[in-house]
N, C-alpha and C positions, 0 to 999 in steps of 0.2 A: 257515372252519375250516382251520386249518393243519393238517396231518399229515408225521411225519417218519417214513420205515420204514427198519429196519436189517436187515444182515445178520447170518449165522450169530453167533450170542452163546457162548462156552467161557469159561466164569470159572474159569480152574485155570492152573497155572504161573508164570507171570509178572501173568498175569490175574486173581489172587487176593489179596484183604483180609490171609491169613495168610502168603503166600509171599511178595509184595513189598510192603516198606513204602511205596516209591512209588507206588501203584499209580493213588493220586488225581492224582497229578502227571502222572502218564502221558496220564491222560485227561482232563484240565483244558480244553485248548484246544477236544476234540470236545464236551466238557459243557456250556463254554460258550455255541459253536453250537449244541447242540439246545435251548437255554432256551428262544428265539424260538418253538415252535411249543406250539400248547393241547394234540397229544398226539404221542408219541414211543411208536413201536410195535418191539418184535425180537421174537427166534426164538429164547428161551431154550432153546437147544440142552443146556447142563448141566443135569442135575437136583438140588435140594438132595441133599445125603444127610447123615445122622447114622451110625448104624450099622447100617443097611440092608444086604445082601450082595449079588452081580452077581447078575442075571438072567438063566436060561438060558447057551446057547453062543453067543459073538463073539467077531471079534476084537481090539476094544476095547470097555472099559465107561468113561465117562466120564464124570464128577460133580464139584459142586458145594460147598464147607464153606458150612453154614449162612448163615454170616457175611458172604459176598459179596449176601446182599439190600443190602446198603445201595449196594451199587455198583450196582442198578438203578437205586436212588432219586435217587444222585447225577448221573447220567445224563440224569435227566427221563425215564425209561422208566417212562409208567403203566400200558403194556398190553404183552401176552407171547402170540405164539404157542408152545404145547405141541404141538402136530401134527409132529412129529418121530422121526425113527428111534432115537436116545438116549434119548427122555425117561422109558422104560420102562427104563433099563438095569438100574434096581437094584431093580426089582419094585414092588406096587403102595404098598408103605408109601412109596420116597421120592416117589411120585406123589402121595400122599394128604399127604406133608409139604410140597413144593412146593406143592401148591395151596392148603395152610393157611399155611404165610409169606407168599403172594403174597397172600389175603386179608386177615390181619395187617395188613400193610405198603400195604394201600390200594391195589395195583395185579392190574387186571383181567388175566383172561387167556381164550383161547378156543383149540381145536383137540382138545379131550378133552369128553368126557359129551356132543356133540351141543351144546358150549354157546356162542354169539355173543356179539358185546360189540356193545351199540348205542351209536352217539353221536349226544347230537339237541340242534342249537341252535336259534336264531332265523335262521338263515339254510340251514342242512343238516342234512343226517341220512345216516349210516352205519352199515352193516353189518358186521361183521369176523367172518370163519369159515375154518377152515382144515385141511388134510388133512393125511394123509400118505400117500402111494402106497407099494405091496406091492415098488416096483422097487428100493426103498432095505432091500430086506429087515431090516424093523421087526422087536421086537416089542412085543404091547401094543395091537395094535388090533383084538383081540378082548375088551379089557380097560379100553378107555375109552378109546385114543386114535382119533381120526377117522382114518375110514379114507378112500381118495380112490377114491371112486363117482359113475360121471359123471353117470350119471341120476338120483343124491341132490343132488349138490351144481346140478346144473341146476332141479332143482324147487326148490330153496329159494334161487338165486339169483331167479327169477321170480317167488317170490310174496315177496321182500322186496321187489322193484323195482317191485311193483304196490304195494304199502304204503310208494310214494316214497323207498326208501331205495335210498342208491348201495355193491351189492357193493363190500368189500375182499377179495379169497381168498388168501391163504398157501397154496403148494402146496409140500412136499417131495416132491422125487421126481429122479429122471434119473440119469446117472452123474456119480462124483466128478472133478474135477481135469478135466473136459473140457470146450471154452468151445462147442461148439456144444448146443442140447438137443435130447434125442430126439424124432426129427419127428413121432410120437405125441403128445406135451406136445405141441407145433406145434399140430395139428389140433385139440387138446382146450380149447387156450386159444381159438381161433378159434372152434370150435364154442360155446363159453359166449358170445361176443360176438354171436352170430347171433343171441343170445335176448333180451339186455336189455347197454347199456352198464355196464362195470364196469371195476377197477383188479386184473390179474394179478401176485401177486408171487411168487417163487421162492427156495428156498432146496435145501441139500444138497450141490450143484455141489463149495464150495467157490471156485468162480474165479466172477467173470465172466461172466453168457452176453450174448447176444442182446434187445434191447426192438424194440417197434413198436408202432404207433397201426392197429390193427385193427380196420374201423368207427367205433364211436364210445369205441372199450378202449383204454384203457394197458395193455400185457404187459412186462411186465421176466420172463426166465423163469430168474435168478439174479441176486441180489447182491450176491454174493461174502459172505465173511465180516467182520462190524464186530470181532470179536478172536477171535483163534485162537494157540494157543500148541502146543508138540510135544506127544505124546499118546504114553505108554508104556502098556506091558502086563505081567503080572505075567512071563513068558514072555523077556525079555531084558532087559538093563540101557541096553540101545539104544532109542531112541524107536522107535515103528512109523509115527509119520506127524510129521517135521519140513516148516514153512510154506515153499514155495518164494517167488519172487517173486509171480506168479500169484495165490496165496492170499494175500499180503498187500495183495494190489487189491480195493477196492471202493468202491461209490459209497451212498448216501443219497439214495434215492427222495422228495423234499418234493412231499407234493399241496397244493392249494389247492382246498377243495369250497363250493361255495354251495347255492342251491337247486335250479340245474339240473344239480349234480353237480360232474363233475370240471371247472374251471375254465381251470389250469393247472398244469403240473409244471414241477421242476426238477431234475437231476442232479449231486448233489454229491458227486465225489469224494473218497476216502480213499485213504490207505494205511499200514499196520500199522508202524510205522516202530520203529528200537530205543529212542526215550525218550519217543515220544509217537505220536498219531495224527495225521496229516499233512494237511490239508482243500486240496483246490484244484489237484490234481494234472492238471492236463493232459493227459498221457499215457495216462492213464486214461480218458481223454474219448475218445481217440483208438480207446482197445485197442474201446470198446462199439462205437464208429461200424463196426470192420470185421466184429468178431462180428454185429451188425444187418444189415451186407449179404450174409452169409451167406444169409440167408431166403431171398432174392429170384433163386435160384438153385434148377435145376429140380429136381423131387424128386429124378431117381437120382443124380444129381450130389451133393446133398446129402445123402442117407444115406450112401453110400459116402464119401464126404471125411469125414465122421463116424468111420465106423466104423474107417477107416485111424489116425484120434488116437486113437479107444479099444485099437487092436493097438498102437500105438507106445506108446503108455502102461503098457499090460499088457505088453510085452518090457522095459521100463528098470524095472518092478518087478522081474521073474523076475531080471535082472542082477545085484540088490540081493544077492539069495538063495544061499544054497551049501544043501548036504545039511546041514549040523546043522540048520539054518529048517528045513527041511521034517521032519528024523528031529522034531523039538519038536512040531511039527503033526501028528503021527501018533497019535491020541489020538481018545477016544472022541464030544469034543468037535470037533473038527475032522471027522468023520461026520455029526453034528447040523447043522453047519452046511450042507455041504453037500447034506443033504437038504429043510434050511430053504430055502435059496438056492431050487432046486425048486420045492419050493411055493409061493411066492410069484411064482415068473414064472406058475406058471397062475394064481395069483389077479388078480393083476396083467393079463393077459390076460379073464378074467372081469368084471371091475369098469372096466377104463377101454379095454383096445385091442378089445373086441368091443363096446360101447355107441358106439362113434365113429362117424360119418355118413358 
């Protein structure tokens, strides 16, 4: 059984059916190479929307025109993880519309309602389940999207791998734009391989992070995003988040699963390029190999050299910023969020950094 897994998916801007007419041509050479495998899995990070309105206070809502289903199809993407911080953006109807065109249109999805996607042939069988952690402050996942529970998702990785099948987990969670993951994540993808082998995948990053062969586990714990385009807010006529280089790297997770599992991998680079998606990039091979030996570097070491790229990152924001940003931010919403933000690190703390061994 082949499997191809993608990263972060944003079908809007340049990445959409109504906005660019090329948009098939863009993606031709990647559609091409994913034909090869029996299934092609992302992270539909857009959600459809019709005219559904934003949900609650962010600082982006990001959606979907109906119409870009068919750019899954053309893709070969049969299966979709929903386990994300977005996918709730526009409340529960574009949720309930998403998950009626992905039915429609024949393609599974898992990371909402507690629900898996099984795949069983004559030779393997897989499991695919996937969360979203409280650190990406979601919302929605008191509302059907999975939430990331280490002692949930451990009991149900165990009792599928006693009923012979090989975990897939889609995890969103960590911070954005930084290539090392939270040594948290660290401990928590390890901790799953202590129980049973499985296939760790990552998304939310944005960039990039860190893989290893853990036991008997593949952990990729980001990568990167498969299309990502600037992202405005009603708030300025200026994007709030244009793709650096960083965000236009990523690679294409390919497993090979039989009956004892995972068999072998392989890492296929991309990169978001201006007329096409770019396969085979070298450098890209390169950027994982030094993020991966990040790991092997001692804990204090490694938190701290972390948390230095999360301040360097948060000062070349604040630079972006004068007083009008901020007088615009002073709003009743920009309150909510910040008390969101709150909440969720103690839930966050609740559900995965106090269950950790």
């Amino acid at each position: 059984m082949k499997i191809a897994l993608l990263g972060d998916i944003l079908f809007s801007g340049k990445f959409c059916v109504n906005t660019n007419p090329d948009v098939y041509s863009y993606f031709k050479k990647v559609a091409d190479h994913l034909k090869q495998y029996d299934y092609v899995v992302g992270n539909l990070e857009t959600p459809f929307v019709s005219n559904q309105k934003p949900f609650s206070a962010k600082s982006a809502h990001v959606k979907s025109d109906v119409e870009n289903i068919s750019l899954l199809r053309y893709l070969n993407i049969s299966i979709v993880n929903l386990a994300n911080n977005h996918i709730y953006d526009f409340g529960k109807g574009s949720l309930d519309l998403t998950k009626s065109l992905l039915s429609k249109n024949n393609i599974q999805y898992f990371g909402v309602d507690d629900k898996q996607v099984f795949l069983n042939d004559s030779v393997a069988s897989v499991a695919f389940h996937g969360y979203c952690c409280y650190s990406t402050n979601p919302f929605g996942l008191d509302c059907g999207v999975n939430k990331l529970d280490v002692t949930k998702v451990m009991n149900l990785s165990k009792e599928n791998d006693s009923n012979g099948m090989l975990n897939i987990i889609s995890v969103h969670s960590g911070q954005e734009h930084i290539h090392t993951p939270d040594y948290n994540l660290v401990r928590m993808a390890r901790q799953f391989a202590e129980e049973c082998p499985y296939v760790f995948y990552g998304h939310h990053p944005h960039v990039i992070q860190s893989m290893e062969e853990y036991k008997k586990s593949l952990i990729a714990y980001s990568l990167g995003n498969f299309c990502i385009d600037e992202v405005y807010t009603s708030k300025s006529p200026k994007p709030i988040f244009v793709p650096s280089e960083y965000n236009k790297r990523s690679f294409i997770l390919a497993l090979d699963i039989n009956e004892d599992g995972l068999s072998s991998y392989e890492v296929i680079p991309i990169y978001i390029g201006e007329n096409e998606i770019r396969i085979g990039d070298t450098n890209i091979l390169q950027d994982i190999k030094e993020y991966s030996e990040e790991l092997n570097k001692d804990v204090p070491t490694y938190k701290q050299e972390r948390q230095d790229k999360i301040n360097r990152y948060i000062e070349s924001r604040k630079a972006l910023r004068d007083l009008n940003w901020y007088i615009k931010r002073l709003n009743y919403n920009s309150v909510k969020q910040i008390i969101a933000t709150k909440k969720n690190f103690k839930l966050y703390k609740q559900y995965v950094i106090n269950k950790l061994l």
